[in-house]
MOPAC internal coordinates of N, CA, C and O (Angstrom, degrees):
PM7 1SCF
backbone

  N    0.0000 0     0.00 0     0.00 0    0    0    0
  C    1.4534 1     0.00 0     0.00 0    1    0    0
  C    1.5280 1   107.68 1     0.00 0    2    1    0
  O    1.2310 1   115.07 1   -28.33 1    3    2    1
  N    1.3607 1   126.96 1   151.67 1    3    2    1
  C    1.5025 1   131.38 1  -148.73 1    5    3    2
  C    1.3199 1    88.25 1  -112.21 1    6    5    3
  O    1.2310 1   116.08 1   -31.86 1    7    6    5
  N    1.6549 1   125.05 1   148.14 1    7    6    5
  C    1.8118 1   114.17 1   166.57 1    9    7    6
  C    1.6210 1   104.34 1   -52.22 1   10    9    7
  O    1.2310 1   106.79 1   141.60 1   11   10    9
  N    1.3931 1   142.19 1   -38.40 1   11   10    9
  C    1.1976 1   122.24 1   173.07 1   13   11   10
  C    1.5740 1   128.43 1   -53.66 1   14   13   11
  O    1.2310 1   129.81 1   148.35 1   15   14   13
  N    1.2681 1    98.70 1   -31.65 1   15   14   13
  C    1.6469 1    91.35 1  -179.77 1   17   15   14
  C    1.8219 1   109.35 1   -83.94 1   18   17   15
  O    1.2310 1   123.22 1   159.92 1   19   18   17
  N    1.4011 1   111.43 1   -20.08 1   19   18   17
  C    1.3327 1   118.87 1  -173.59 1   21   19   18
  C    1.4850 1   108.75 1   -66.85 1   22   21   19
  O    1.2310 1   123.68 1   139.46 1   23   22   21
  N    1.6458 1   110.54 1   -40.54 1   23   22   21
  C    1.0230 1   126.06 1   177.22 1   25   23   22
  C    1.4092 1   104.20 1   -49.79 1   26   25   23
  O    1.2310 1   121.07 1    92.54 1   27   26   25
  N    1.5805 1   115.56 1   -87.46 1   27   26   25
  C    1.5006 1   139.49 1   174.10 1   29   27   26
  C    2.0513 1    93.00 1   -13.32 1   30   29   27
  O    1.2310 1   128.63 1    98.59 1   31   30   29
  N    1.2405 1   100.97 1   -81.41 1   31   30   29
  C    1.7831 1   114.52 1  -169.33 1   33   31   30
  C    1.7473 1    99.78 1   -43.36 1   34   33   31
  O    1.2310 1   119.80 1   129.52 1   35   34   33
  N    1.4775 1   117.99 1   -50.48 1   35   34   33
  C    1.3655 1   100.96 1   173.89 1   37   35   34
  C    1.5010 1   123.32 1   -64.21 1   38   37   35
  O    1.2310 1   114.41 1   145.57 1   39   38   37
  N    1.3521 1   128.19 1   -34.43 1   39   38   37
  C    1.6967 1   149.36 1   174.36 1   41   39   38
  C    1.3247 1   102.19 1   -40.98 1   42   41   39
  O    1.2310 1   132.73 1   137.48 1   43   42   41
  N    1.3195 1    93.01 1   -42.52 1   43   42   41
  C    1.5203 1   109.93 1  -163.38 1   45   43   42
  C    1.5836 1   111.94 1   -82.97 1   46   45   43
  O    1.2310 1   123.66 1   122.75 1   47   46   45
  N    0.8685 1   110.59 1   -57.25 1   47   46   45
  C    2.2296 1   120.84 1   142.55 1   49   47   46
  C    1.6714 1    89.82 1    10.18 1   50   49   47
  O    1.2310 1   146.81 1    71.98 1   51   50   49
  N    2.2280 1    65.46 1  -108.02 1   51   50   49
  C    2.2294 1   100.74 1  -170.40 1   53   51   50
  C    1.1336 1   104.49 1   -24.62 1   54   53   51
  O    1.2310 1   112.78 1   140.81 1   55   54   53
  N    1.4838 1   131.24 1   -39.19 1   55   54   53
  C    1.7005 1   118.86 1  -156.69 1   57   55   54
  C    1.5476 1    94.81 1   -94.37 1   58   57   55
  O    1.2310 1   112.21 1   116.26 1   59   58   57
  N    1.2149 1   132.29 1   -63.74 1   59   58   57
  C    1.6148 1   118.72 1   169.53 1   61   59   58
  C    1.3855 1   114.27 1     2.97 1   62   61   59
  O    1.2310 1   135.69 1   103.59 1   63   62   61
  N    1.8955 1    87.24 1   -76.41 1   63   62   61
  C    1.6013 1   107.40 1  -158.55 1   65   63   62
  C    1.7534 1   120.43 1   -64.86 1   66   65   63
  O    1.2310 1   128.48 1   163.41 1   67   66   65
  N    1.4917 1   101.26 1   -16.59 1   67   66   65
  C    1.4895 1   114.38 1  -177.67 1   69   67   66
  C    1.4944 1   104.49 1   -67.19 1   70   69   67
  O    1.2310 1   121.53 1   123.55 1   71   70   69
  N    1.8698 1   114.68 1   -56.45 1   71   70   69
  C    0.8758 1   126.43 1  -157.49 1   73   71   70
  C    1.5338 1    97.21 1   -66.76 1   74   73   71
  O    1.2310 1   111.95 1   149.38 1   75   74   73
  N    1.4471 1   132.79 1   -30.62 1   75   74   73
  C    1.2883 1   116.32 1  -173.98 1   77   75   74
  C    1.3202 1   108.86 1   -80.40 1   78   77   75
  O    1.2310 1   116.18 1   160.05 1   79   78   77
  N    1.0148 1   124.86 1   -19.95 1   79   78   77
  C    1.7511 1   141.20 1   167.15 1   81   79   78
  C    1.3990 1   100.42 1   -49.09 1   82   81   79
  O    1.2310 1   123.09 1   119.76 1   83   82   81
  N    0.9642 1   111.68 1   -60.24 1   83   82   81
  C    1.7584 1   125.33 1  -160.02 1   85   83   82
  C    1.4643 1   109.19 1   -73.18 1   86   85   83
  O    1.2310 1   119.01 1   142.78 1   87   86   85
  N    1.3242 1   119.50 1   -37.22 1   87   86   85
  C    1.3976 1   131.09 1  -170.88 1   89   87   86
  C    1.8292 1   104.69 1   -90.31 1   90   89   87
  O    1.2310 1   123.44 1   156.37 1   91   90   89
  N    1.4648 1   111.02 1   -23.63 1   91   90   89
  C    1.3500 1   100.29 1   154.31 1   93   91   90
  C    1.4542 1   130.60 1   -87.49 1   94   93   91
  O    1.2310 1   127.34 1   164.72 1   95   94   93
  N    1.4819 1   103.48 1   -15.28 1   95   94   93
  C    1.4188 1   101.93 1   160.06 1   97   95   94
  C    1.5794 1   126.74 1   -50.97 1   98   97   95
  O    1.2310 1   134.27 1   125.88 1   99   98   97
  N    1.4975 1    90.00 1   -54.12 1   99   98   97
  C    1.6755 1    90.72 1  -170.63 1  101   99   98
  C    1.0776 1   117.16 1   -79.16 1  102  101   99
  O    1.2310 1   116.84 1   177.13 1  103  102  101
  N    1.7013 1   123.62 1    -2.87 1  103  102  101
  C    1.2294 1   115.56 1  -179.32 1  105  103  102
  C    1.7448 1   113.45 1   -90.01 1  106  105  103
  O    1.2310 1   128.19 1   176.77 1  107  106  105
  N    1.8278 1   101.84 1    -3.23 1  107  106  105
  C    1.4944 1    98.70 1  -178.78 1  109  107  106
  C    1.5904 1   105.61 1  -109.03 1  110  109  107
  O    1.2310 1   122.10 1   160.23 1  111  110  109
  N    1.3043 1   113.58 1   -19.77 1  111  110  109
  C    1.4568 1   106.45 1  -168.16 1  113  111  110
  C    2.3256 1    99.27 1   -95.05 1  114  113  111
  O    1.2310 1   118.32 1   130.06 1  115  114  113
  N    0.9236 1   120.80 1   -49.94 1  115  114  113
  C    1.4291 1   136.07 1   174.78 1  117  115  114
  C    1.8002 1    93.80 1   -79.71 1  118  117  115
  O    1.2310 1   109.67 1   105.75 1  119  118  117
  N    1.2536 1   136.98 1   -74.25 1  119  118  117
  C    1.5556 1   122.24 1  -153.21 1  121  119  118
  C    1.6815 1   101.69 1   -66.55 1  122  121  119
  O    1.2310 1   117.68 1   116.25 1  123  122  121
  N    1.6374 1   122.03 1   -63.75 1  123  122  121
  C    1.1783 1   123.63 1  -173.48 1  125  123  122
  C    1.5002 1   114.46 1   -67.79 1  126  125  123
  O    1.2310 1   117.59 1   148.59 1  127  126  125
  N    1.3594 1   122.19 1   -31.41 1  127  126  125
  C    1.3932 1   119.77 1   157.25 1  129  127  126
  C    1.3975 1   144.41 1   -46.80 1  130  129  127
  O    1.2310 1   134.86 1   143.96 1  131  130  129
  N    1.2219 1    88.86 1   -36.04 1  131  130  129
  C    1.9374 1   108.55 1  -149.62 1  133  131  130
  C    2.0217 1   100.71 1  -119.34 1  134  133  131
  O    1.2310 1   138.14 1    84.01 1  135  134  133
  N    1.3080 1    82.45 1   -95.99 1  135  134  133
  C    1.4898 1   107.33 1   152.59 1  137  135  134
  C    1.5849 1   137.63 1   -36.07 1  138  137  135
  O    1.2310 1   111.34 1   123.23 1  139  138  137
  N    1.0531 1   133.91 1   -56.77 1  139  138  137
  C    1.1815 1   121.13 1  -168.58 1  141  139  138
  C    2.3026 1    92.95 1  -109.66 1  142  141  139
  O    1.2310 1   129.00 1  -165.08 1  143  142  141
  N    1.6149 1   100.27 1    14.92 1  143  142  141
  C    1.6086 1    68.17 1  -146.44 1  145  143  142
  C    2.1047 1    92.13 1   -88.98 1  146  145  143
  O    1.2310 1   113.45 1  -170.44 1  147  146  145
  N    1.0954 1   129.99 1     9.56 1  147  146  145
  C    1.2368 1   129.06 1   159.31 1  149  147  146
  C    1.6371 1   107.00 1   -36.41 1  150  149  147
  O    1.2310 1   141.29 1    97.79 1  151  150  149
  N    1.4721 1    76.28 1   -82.21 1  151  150  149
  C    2.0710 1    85.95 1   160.71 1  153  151  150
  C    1.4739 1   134.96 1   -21.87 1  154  153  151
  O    1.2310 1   130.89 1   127.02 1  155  154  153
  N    1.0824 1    96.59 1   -52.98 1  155  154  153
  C    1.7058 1   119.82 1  -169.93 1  157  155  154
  C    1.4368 1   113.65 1   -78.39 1  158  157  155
  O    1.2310 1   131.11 1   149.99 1  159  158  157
  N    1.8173 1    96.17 1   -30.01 1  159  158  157
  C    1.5444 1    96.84 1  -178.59 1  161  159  158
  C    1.4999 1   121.70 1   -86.55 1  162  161  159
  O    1.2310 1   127.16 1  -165.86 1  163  162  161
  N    1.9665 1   103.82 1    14.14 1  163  162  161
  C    1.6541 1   110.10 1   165.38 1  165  163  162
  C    1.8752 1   112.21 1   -51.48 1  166  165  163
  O    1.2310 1   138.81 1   142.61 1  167  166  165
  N    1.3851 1    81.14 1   -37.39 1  167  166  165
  C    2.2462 1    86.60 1  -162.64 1  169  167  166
  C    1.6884 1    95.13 1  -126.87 1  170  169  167
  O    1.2310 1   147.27 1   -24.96 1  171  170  169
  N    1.4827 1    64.54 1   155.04 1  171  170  169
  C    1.6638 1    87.69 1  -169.19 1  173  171  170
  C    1.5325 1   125.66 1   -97.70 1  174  173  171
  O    1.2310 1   107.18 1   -23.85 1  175  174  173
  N    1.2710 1   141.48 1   156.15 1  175  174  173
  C    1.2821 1   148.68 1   152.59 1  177  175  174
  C    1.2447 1   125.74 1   -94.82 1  178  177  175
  O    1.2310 1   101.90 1   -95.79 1  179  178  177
  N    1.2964 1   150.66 1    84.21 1  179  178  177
  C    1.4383 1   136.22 1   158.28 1  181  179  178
  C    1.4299 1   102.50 1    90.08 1  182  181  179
  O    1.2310 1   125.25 1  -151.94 1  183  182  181
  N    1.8355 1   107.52 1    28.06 1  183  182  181
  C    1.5227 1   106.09 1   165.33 1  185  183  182
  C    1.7950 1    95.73 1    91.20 1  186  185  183
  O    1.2310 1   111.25 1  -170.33 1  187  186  185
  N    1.2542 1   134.08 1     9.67 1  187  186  185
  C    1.4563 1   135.70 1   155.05 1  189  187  186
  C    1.1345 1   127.65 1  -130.94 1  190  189  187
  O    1.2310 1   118.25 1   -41.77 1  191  190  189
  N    0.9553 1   120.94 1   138.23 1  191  190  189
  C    1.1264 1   141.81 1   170.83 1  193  191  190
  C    2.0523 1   111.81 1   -18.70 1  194  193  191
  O    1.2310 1   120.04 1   -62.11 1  195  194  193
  N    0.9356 1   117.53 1   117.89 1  195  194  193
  C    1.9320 1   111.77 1  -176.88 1  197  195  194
  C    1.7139 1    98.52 1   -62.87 1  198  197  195
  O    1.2310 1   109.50 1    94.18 1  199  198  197
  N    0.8368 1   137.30 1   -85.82 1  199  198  197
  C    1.7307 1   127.67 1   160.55 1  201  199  198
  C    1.0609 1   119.03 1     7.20 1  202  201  199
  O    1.2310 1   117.65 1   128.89 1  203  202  201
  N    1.4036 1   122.08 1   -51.11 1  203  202  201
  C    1.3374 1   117.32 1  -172.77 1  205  203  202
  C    1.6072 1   102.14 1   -94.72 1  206  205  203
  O    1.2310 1   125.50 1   129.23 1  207  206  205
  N    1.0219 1   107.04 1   -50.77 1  207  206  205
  C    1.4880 1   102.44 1  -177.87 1  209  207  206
  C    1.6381 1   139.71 1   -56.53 1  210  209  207
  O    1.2310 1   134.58 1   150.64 1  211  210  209
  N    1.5698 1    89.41 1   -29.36 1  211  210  209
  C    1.2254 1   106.52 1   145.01 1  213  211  210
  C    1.7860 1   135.54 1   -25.99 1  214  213  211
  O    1.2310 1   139.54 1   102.40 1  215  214  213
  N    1.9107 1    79.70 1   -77.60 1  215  214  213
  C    1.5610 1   101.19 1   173.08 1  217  215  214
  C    1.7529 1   116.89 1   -52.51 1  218  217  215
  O    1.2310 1   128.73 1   147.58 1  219  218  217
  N    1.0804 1   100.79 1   -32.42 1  219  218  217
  C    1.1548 1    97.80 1  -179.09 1  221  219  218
  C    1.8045 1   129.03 1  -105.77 1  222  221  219
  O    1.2310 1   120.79 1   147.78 1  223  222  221
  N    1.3875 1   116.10 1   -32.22 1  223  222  221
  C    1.5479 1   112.08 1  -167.09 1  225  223  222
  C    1.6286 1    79.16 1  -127.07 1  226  225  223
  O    1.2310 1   105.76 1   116.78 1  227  226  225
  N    1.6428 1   144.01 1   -63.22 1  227  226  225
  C    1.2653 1   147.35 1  -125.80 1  229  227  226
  C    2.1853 1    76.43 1   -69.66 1  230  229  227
  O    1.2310 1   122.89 1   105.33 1  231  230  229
  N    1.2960 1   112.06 1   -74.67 1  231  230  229
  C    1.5906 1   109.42 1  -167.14 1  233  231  230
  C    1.4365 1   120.43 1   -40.13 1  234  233  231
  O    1.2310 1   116.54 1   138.28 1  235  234  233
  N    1.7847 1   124.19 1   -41.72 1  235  234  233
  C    1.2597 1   112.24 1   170.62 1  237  235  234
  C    1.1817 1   113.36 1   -58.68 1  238  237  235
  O    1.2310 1   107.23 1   134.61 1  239  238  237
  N    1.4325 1   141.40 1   -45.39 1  239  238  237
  C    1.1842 1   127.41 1   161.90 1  241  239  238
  C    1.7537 1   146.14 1   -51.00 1  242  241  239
  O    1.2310 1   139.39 1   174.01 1  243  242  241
  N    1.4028 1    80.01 1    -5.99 1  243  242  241
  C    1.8410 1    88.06 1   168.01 1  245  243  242
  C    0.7990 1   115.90 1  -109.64 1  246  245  243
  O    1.2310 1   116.63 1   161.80 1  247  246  245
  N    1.2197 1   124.02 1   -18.20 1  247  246  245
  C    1.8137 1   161.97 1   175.69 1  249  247  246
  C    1.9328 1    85.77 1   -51.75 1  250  249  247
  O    1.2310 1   118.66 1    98.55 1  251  250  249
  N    1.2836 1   120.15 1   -81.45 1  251  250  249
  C    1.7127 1   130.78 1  -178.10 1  253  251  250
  C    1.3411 1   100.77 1   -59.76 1  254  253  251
  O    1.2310 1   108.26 1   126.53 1  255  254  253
  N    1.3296 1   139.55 1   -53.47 1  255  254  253
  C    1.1757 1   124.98 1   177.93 1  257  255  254
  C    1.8121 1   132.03 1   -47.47 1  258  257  255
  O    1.2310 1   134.68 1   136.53 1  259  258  257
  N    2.0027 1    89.21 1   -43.47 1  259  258  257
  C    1.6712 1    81.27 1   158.28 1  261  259  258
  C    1.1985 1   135.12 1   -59.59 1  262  261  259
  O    1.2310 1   122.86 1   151.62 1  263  262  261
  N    1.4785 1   112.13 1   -28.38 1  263  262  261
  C    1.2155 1   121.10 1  -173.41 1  265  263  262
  C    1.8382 1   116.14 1   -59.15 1  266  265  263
  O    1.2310 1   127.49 1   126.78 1  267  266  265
  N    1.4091 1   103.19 1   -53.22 1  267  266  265
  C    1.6247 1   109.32 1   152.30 1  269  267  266
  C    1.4520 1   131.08 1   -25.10 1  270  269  267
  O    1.2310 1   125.23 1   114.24 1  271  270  269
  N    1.7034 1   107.57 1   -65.76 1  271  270  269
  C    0.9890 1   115.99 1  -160.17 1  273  271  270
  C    1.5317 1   113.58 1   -97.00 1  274  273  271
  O    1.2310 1   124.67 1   171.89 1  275  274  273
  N    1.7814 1   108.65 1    -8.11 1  275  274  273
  C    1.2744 1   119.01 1   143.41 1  277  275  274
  C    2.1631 1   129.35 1   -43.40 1  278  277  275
  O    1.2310 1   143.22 1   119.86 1  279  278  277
  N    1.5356 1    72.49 1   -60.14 1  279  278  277
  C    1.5772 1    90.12 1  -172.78 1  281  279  278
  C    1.8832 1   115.00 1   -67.38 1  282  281  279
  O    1.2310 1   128.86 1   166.50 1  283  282  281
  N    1.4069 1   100.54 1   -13.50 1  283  282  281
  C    1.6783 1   110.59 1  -171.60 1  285  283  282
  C    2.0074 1    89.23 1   -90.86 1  286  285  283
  O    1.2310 1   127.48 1   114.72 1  287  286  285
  N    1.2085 1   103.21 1   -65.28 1  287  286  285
  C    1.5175 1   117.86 1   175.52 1  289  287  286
  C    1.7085 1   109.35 1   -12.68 1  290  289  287
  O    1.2310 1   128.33 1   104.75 1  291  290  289
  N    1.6500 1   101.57 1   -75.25 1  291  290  289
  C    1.2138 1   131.90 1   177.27 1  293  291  290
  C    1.9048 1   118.59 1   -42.47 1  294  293  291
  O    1.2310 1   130.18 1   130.61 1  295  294  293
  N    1.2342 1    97.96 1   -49.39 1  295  294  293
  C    1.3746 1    98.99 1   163.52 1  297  295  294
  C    1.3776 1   142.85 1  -112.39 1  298  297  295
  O    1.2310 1   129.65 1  -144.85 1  299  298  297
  N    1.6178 1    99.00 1    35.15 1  299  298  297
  C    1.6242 1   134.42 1   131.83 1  301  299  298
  C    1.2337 1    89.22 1   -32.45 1  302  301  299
  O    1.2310 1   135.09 1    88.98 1  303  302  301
  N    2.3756 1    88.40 1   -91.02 1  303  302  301
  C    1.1241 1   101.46 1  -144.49 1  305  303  302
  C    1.6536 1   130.79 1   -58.76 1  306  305  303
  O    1.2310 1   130.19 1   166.75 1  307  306  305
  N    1.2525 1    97.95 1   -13.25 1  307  306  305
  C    1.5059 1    94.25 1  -171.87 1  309  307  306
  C    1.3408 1   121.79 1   -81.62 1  310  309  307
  O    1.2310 1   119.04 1   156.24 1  311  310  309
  N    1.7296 1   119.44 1   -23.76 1  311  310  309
  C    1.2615 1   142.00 1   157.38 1  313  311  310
  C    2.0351 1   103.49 1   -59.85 1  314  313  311
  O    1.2310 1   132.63 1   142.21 1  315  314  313
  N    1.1033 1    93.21 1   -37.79 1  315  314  313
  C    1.9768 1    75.13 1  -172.89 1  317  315  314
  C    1.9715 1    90.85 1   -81.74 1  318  317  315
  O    1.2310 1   106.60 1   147.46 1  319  318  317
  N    1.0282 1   142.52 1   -32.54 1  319  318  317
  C    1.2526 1   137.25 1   167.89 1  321  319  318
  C    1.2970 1   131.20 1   -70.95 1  322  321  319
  O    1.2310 1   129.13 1   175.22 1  323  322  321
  N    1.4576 1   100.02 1    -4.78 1  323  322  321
  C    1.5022 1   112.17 1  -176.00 1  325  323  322
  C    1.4083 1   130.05 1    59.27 1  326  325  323
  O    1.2310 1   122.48 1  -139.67 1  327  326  325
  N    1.0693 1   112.85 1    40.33 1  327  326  325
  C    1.8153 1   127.36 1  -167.96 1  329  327  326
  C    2.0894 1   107.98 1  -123.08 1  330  329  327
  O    1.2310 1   129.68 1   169.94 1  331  330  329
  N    1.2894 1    98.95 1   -10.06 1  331  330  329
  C    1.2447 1    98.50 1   174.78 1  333  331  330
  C    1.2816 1   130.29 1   -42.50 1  334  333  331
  O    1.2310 1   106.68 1     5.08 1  335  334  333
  N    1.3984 1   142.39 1  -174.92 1  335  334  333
  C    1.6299 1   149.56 1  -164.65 1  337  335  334
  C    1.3521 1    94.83 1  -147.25 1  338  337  335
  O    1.2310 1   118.15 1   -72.26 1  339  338  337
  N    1.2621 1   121.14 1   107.74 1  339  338  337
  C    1.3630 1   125.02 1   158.01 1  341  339  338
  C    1.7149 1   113.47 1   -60.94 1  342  341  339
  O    1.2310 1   120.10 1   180.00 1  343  342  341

């Protein structure tokens, strides 16, 4: 494999992994917030409504968790491409 295609195949990685990042974003801060949370606000959490709680405490917390599982994700990829930082 040529550094161009290694490049391309890693590019190709980061952007995968972003987009699944991104698409769980919006599905917790806009879908479970906004969108789905009529729904959500059948059952409750800790005495509120899931809709609301969502909107408000449930997303910052998935919000930091991506951030984790961003940063673990990420240095997969950079170890299977060999670009990592010891």
């Amino acid at each position: 494999m040529t550094d161009k295609d290694n490049g391309q195949a890693y590019w190709s990685a980061v952007l995968g992994l972003l987009s699944k990042i991104l698409v769980v974003w919006f599905l917790v801060s806009f879908g479970a917030g906004i969108l789905f949370a009529p729904m959500l606000n059948n059952f409750s959490l800790g005495g509120y409504p899931l809709g609301f709680w969502f909107a408000q405490q449930g997303s910052i917390y998935v919000f930091v968790a991506l951030i984790f599982i961003y940063a673990k994700l990420m240095g997969k990829i950079d170890r299977k491409f060999d670009v990592h930082e010891d």
